[in-house]
C-alpha positions as CSV (number, residue, x, y, z in Angstrom):
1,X,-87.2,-14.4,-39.5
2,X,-83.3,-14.7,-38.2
3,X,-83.3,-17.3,-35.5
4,X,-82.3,-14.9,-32.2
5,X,-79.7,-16.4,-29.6
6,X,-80.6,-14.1,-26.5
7,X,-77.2,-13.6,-24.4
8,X,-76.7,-11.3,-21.6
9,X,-74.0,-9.2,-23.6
10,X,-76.3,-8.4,-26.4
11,X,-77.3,-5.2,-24.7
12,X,-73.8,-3.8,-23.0
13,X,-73.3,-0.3,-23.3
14,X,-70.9,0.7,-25.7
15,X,-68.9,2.4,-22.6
16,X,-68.8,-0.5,-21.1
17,X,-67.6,-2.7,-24.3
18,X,-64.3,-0.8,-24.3
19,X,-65.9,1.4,-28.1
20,X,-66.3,4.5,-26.8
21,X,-63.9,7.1,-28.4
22,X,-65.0,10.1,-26.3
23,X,-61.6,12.3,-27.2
24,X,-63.0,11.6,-30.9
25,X,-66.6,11.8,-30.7
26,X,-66.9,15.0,-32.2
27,X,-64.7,14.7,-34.8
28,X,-66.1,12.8,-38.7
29,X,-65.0,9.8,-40.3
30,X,-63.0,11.6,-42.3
31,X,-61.2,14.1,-40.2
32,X,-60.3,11.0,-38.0
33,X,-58.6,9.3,-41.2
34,X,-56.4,12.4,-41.9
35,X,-55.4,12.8,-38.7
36,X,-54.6,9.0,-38.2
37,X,-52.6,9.5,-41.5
38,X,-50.9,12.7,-40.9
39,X,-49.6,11.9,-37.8
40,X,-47.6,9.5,-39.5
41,X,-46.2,11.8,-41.3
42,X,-45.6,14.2,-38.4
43,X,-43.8,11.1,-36.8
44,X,-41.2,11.1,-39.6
45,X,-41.0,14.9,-39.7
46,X,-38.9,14.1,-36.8
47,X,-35.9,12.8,-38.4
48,X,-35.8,17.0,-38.7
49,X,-34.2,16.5,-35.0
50,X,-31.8,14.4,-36.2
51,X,-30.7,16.5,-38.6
52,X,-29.9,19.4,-36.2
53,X,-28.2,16.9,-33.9
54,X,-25.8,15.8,-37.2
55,X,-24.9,19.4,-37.3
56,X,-24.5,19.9,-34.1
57,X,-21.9,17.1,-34.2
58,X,-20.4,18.2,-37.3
59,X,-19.8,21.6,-35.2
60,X,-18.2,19.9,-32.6
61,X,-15.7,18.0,-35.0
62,X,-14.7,21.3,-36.9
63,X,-14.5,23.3,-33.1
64,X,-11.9,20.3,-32.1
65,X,-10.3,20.3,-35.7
66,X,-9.7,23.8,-35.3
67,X,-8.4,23.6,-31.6
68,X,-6.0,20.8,-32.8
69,X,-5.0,22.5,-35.9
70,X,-4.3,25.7,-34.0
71,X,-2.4,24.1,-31.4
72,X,0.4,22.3,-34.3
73,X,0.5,25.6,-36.2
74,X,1.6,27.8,-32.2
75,X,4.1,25.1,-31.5
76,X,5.3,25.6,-35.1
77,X,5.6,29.3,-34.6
78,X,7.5,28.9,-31.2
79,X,10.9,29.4,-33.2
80,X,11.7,31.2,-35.5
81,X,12.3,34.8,-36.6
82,X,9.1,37.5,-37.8
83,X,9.8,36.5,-41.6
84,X,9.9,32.5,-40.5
85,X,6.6,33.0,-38.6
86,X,5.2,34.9,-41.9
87,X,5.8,32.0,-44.4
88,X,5.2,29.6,-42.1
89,X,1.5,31.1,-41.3
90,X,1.1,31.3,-45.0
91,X,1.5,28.1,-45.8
92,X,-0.5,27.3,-43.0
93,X,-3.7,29.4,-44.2
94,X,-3.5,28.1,-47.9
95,X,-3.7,24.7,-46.7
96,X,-6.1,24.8,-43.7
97,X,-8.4,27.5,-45.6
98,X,-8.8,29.3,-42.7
99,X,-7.4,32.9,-41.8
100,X,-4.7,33.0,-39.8
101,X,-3.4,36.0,-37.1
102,X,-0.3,36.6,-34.9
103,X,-1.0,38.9,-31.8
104,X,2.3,40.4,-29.7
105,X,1.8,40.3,-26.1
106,X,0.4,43.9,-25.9
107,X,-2.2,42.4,-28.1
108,X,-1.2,44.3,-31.1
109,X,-1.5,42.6,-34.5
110,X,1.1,41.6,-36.3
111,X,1.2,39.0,-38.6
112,X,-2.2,38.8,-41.0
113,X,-2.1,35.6,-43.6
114,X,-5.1,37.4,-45.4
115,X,-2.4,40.4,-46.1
116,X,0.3,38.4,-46.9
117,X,-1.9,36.4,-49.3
118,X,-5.0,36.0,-51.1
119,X,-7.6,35.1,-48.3
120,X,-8.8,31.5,-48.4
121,X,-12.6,32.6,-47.6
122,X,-14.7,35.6,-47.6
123,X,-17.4,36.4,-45.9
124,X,-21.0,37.1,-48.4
125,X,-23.5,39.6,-48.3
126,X,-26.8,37.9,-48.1
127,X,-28.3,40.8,-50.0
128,X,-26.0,40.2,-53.1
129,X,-27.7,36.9,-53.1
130,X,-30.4,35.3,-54.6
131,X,-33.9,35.0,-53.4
132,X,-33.8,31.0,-53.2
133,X,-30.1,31.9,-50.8
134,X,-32.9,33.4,-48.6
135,X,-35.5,31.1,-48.7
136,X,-32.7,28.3,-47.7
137,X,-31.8,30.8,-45.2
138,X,-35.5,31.2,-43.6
139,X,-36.3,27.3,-43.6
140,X,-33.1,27.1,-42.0
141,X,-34.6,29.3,-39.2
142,X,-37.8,27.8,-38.8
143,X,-36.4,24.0,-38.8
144,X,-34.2,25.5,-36.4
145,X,-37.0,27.0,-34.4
146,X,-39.2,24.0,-34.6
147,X,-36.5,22.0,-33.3
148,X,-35.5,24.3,-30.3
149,X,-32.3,24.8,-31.2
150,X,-29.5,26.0,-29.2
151,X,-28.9,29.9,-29.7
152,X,-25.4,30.9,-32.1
153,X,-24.1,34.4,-32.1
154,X,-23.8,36.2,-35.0
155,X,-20.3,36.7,-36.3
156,X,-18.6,40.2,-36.8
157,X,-15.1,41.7,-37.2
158,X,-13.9,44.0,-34.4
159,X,-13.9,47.4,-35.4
160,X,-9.8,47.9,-34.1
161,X,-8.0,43.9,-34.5
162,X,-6.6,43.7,-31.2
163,X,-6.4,40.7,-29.5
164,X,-8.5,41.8,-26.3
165,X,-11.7,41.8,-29.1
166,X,-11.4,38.1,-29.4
167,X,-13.1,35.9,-26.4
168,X,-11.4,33.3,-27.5
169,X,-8.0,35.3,-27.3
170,X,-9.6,36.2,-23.9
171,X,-10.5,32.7,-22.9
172,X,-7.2,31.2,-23.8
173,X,-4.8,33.8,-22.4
174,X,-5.1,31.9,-18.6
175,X,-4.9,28.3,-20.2
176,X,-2.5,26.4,-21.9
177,X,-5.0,24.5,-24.6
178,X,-6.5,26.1,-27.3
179,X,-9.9,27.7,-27.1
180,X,-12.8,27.6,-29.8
181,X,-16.4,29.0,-30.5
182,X,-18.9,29.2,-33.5
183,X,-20.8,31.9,-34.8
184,X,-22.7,32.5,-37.2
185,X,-21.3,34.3,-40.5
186,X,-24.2,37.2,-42.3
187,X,-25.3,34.8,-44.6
188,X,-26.1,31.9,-41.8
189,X,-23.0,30.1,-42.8
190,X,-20.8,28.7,-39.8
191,X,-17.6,30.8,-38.6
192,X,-15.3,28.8,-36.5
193,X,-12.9,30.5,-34.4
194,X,-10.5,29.3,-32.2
195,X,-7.3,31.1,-29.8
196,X,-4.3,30.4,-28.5
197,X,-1.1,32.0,-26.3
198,X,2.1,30.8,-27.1
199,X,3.9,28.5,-24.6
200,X,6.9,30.8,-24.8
201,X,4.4,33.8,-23.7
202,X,5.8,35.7,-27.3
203,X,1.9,36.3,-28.0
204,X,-1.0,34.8,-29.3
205,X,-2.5,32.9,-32.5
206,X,-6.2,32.9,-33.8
207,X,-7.6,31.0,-36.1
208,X,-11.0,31.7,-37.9
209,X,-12.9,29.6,-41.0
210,X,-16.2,29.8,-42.6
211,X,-17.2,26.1,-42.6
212,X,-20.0,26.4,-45.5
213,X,-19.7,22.9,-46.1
214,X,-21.2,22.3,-42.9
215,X,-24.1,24.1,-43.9
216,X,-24.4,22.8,-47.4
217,X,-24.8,19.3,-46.4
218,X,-27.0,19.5,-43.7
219,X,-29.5,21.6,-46.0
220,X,-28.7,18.8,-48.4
221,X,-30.1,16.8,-46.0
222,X,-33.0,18.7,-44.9
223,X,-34.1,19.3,-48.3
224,X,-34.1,15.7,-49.0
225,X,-35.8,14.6,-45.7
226,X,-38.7,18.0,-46.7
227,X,-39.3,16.3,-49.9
228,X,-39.6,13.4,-48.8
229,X,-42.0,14.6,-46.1
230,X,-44.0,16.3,-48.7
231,X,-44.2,13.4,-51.1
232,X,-45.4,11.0,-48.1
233,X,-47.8,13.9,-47.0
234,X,-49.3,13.9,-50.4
235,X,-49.5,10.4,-51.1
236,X,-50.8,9.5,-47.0
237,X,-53.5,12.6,-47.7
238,X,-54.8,11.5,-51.4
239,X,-55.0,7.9,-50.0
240,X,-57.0,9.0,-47.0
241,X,-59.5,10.9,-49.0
242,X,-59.8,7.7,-51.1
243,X,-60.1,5.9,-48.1
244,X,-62.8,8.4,-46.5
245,X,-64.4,8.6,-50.0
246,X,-64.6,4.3,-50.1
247,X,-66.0,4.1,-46.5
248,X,-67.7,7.9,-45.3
249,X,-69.9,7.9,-48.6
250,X,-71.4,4.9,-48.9
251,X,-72.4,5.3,-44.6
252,X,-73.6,9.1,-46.0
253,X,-75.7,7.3,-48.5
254,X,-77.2,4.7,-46.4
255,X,-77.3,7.0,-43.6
256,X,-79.9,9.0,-45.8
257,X,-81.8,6.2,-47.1
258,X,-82.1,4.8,-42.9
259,X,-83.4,8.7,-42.4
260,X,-86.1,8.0,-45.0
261,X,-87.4,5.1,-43.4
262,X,-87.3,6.7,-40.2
263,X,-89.5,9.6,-41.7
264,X,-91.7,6.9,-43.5
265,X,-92.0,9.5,-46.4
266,X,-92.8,6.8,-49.0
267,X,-94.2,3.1,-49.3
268,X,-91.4,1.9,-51.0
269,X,-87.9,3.0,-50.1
270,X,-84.9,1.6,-51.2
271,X,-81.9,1.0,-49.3
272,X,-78.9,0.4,-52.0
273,X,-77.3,-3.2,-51.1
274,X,-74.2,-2.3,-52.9
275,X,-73.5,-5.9,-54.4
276,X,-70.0,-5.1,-56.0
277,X,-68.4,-4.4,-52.4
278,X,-67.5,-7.7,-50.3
279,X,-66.6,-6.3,-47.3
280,X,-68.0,-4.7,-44.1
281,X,-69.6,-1.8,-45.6
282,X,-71.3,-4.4,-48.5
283,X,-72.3,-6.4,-45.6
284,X,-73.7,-3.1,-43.5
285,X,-75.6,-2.3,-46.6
286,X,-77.1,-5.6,-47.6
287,X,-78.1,-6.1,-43.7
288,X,-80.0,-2.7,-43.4
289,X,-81.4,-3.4,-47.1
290,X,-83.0,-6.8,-45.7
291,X,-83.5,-5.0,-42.2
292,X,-86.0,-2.5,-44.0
293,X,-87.4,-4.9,-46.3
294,X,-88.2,-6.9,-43.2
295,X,-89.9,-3.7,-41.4
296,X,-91.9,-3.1,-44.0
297,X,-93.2,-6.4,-44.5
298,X,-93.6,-6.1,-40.6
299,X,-95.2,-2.7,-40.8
300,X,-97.7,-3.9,-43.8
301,X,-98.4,-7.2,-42.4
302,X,-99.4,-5.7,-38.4
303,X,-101.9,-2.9,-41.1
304,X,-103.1,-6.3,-42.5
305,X,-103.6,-8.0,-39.1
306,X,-105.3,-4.8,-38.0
307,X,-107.8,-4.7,-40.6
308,X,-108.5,-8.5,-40.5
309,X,-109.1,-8.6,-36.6
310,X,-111.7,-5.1,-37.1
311,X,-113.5,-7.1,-39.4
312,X,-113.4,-10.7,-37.6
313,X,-114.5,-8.9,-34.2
314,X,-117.7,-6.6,-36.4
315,X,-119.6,-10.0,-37.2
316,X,-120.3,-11.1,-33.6
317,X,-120.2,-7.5,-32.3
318,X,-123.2,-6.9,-34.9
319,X,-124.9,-10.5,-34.3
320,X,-124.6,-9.8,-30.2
321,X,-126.2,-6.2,-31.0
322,X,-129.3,-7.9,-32.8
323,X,-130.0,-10.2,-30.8
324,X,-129.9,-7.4,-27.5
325,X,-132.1,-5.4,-29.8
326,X,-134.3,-7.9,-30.3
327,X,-135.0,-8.9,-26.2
328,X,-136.2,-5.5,-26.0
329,X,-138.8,-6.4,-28.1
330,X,-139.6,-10.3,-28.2
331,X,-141.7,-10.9,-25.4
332,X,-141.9,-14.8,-25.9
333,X,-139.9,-16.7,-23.4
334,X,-138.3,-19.7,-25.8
335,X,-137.5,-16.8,-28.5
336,X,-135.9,-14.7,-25.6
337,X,-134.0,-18.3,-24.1
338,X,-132.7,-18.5,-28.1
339,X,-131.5,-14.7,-28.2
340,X,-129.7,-14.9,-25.4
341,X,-127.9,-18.2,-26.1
342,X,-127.1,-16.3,-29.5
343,X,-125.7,-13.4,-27.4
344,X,-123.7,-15.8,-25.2
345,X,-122.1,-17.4,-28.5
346,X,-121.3,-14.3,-29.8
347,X,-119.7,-13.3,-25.9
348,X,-117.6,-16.9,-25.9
349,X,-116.9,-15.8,-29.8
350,X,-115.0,-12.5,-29.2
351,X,-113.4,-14.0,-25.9
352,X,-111.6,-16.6,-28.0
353,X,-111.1,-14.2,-31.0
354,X,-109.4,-11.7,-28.4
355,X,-106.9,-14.7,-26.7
356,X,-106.3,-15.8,-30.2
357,X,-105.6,-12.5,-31.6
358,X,-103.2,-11.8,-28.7
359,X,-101.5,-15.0,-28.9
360,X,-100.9,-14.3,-32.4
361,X,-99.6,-10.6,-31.8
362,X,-97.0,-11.7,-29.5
363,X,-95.8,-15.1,-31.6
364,X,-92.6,-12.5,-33.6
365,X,-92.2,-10.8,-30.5
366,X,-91.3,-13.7,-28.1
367,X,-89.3,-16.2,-30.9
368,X,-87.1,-12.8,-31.5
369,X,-86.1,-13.5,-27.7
370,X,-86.3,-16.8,-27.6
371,X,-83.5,-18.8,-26.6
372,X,-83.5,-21.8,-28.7
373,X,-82.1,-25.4,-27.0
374,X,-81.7,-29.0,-28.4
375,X,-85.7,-30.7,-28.6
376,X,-86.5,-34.5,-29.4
377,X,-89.2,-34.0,-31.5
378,X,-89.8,-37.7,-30.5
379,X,-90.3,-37.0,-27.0
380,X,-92.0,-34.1,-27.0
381,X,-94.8,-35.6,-29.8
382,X,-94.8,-38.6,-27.0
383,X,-96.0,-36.5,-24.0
384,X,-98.4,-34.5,-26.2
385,X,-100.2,-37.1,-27.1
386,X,-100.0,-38.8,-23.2
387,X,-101.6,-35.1,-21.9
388,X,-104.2,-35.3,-24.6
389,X,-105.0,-38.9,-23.5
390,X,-105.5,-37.6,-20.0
391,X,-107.5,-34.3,-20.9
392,X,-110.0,-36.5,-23.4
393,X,-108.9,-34.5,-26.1
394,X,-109.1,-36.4,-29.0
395,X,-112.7,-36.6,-28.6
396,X,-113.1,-40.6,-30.1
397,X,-110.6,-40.1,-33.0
398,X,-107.6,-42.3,-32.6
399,X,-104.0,-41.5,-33.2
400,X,-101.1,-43.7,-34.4
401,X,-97.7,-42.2,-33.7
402,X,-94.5,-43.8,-35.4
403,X,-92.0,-43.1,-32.7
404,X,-88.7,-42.7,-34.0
405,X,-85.8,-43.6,-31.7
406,X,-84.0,-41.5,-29.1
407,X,-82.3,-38.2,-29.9
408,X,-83.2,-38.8,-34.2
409,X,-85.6,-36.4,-34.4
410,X,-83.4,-33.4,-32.2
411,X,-84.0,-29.8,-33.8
412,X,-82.7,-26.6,-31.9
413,X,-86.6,-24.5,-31.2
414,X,-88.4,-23.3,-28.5
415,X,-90.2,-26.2,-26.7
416,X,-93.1,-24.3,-25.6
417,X,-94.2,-22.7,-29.3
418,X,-93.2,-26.0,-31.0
419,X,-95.4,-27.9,-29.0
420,X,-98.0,-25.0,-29.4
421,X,-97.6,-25.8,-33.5
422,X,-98.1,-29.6,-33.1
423,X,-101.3,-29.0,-30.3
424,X,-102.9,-26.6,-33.1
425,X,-102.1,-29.4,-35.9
426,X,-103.7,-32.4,-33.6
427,X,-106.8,-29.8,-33.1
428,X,-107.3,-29.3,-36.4
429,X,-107.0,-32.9,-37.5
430,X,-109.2,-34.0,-35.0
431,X,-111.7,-31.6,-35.7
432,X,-111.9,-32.6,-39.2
433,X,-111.8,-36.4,-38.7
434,X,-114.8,-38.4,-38.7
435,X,-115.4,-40.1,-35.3
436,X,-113.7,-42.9,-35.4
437,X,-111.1,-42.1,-38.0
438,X,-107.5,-42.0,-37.4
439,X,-104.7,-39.2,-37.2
440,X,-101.5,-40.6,-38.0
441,X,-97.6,-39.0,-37.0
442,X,-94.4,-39.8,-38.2
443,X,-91.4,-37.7,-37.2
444,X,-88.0,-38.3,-39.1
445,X,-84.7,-37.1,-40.4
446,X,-84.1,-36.2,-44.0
447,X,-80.8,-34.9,-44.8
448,X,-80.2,-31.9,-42.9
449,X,-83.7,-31.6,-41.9
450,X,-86.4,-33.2,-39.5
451,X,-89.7,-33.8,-41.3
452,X,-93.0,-34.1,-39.3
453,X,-96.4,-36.0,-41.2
454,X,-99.8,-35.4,-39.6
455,X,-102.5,-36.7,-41.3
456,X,-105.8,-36.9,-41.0
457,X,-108.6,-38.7,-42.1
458,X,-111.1,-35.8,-43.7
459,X,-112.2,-34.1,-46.3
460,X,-108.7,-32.8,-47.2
461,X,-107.8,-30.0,-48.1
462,X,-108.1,-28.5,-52.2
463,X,-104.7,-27.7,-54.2
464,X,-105.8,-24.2,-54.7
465,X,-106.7,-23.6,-51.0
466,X,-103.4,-25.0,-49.8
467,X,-101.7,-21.9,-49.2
468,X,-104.7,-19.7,-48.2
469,X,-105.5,-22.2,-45.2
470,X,-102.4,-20.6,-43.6
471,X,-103.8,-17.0,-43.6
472,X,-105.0,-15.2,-40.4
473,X,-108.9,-15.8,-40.2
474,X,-109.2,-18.4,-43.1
475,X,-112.0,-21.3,-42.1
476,X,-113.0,-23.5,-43.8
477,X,-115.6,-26.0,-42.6
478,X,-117.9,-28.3,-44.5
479,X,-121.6,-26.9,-44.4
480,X,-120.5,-24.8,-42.3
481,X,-119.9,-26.9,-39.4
482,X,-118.7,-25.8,-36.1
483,X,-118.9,-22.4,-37.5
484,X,-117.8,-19.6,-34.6
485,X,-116.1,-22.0,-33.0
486,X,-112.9,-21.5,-34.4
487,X,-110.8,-18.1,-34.8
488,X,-108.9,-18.7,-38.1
489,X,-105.8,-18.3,-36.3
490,X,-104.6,-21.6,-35.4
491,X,-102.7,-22.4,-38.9
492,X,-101.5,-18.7,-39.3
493,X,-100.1,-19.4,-35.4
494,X,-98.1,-22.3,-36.3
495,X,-96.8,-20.7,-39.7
496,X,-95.3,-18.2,-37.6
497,X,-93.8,-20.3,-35.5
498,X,-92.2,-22.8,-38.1
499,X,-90.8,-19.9,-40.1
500,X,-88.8,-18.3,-36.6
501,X,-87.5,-21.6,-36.8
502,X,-85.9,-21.5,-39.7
503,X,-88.4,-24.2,-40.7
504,X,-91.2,-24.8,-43.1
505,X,-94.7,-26.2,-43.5
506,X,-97.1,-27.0,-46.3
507,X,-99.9,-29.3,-46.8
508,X,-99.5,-32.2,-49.6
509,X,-101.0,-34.8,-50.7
510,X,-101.7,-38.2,-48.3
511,X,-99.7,-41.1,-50.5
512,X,-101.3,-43.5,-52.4
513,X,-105.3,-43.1,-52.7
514,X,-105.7,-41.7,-49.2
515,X,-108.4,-39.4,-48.9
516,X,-107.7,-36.4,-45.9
517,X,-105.2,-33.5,-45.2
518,X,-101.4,-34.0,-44.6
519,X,-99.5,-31.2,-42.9
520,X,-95.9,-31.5,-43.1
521,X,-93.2,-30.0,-41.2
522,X,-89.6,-29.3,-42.0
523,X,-87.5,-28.0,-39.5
524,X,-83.4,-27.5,-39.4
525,X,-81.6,-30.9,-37.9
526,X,-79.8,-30.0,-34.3
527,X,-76.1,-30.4,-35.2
């Protein structure tokens, strides 16, 4: 038996320990290790903002690229006659890549680098394209989605080229900077656009490019972010399932054997003290393994006890129903005085049997809640002996005690059921000593232990006998001396006791030629 500290936090609920998960309590082991996992995972899906913020800013850059680019080519095409203004915006297109368009003040069209040249960019068909061009082009939506991005028009030529079909012609024609937008091409590709009047007021300029590079390296970017996602998704996921697998089995498992021994379906059920495994789980297993084993010793040796205590409490019952039966018909007086003292025997017998037998029954239960405290054996063997003094209980036998010094002998125990173990021991040598005789005690340390002597002066006790003298019931008297008088229990009693004290105690034999019984104690030394 586990020695059993009793502390007021022993019971505290597990609300008010600070353990109760109530937003998880529905959910398994398992489930709570995936989502632990996952939202790891879902953490570093949001570098996915990130990315749309990086292409937001790379927007911004090309919008005021193209603003300042516009406004050096208009201040360019200030001078200059219609064929200057042609080769100039040429040149212009082929080295900007963008397309580049004159307006007159009417807002007619009339300079065109795409028909003066061959055009720097065209515009694709996402239906000429392949199905992984649309795939890109659907992620692209959802990301976008997912990140609540900001709305972009789709981009379209004007069905007449006039310069009042152009907002940003529109915009710009009451301001003197240039004015920019972005749209999106068919193929999700951005179209920057940007207008201009002329400071002379001789028209205005427009400027449009499809930035695909824009979108080519931010899916770059997503794609490698996404596998890397997936990748850490697959890795987090497989290592929680071995995690679950390492942990939620083995509780399964000894969750199922602990239903077992609930159910009590068999004698012998065993709970699987995984060995290999050192850590809590190991230790969870082994604990509910020696838990059960424990139970059932409990559970067998409370069927034991029962048996033993119906058959103890049948012999008087039965000599107590004789010797009624037989007043009814002995009619002599000294026969019916000698029945009756029989009957009051027997009555005394089953009283004692009864106090015994519950003092036995509730030994485990109170050391289990016992709180155990620093004891000098010394002192407490001291005023034992002084009470028995007083109380004329050693009934003419004499006992030498070798008192060791202050604080030797100090165990941690339960005062009251040690000195219970050392009354019962004192009884029974006294009982057995011859009148006259002597009972001798000696209490000392031994290494880590405290070891207690008492012997007596009788008959001893034999080598084969020496462990049955501890069992519930057993006594064993000369000729059958004294017999009734004693319950048997006294011995089992202190047993009990010793082992919830971590302790020990056997009978050997008396040094030298010494005839009589020594009992001898070990307990655990008080640190």
């Amino acid at each position: 038996m586990e020695p059993v500290i009793v502390t007021p936090n022993d019971d505290e609920p597990e609300e008010e320990s600070g353990l109760s998960l109530r937003w998880s309590a529905r959910l398994s082991l398992t489930t709570r290790i995936l989502v632990v996992n996952v939202l790891a995972i879902a953490l570093l899906a949001g570098g996915l903002f990130y990315l749309n913020n990086y292409r937001d800013r790379l927007t911004e850059e090309r919008l005021t690229q193209a603003r300042l680019q516009l406004t050096i080519v208009a201040d360019a095409l200030s001078t200059g006659n219609a064929d200057y203004k042609s080769a100039l915006m040429r040149k212009f297109s082929q080295h900007l890549g963008a397309r580049l368009r004159f307006y007159a003040p009417d807002g007619t069209k009339l300079i065109d680098s795409f028909a003066l040249a061959k055009p720097t960019y065209q515009l694709i068909d996402p239906e000429t394209e392949p199905w992984r061009k649309d795939a890109a082009r659907l992620l692209d939506q959802t990301i976008e989605g997912f990140v609540v991005s900001a709305p972009i028009p789709n981009f379209s030529e004007p069905a007449e080229d006039v310069a009042d079909q152009w907002s940003e012609l529109v915009a710009a024609k009451n301001q003197s900077a240039a004015v920019s937008s972005v749209s999106f091409a068919p193929d999700r590709t951005p179209v920057i656009a940007a207008g201009k009047t002329l400071s002379d007021g001789t028209g205005s300029i427009l400027l449009t490019s499809n930035a695909r590079d824009i979108t080519r390296i931010v899916r770059a970017e997503r794609s490698s972010v996404l596998l890397v996602i997936l990748v850490a998704a697959a890795v987090s996921i497989l290592l929680s399932l071995f995690l679950a697998r390492t942990i939620v089995q083995p509780i399964r498992k000894l969750a199922r054997a602990a239903l077992r021994v609930r159910m009590g379906r068999s004698d012998e059920i065993a709970i699987p003290k995984m060995p290999g495994r050192r850590d809590e789980i190991g230790q969870l297993s082994r604990a509910l393994s020696d838990m059960s084993a424990a139970l059932r010793d409990r559970i067998n040796a409370t069927e034991a006890f029962a048996a033993d205590v119906s058959h103890e409490i049948k012999n008087p019952l039965a000599s107590l129903r004789s010797a009624l039966e037989g007043l009814e018909r002995v009619t002599d007086p000294n026969l019916q005085k000698q029945l009756l003292d029989v009957a009051n025997d027997d009555v005394r017998r089953i009283d004692r049997l009864i106090n015994d037998i519950s003092d036995a029954s509730r030994v485990d239960a109170e050391l289990a809640r016992a709180k155990f405290e620093p004891i000098d054996i010394g002192k407490m063997l001291e005023q034992l002996l002084a009470a028995r003094e007083q109380r004329d209980s050693n009934l003419g036998v004499h006992i030498a005690f070798a008192r060791p010094a202050k604080n030797v002998a100090r165990v941690m125990g339960d005062g009251g059921r040690l000195e219970r173990v050392f009354s019962n021991l004192l009884d029974n040598a006294v009982s057995f000593s011859p009148k006259g005789g002597l009972v001798e005690i000696m209490a000392t340390p031994d290494g880590d232990d405290i070891v207690i002597h008492i012997a007596d002066q009788g008959p001893g006790v034999l080598p084969e006998q020496r462990e049955q003298v501890f069992q519930r019931f057993h006594s064993d008297r000369p000729n059958g001396e004294a017999f009734g008088k004693h319950s048997g229990l006294g011995l089992a009693i202190a047993k009990t006791i010793i082992d919830g004290h971590q302790g020990a105690i056997e009978v050997i034999d008396r040094p030298g030629s010494q005839t009589g019984a020594c009992f001898e104690i070990r307990l655990p030394r008080a640190l």
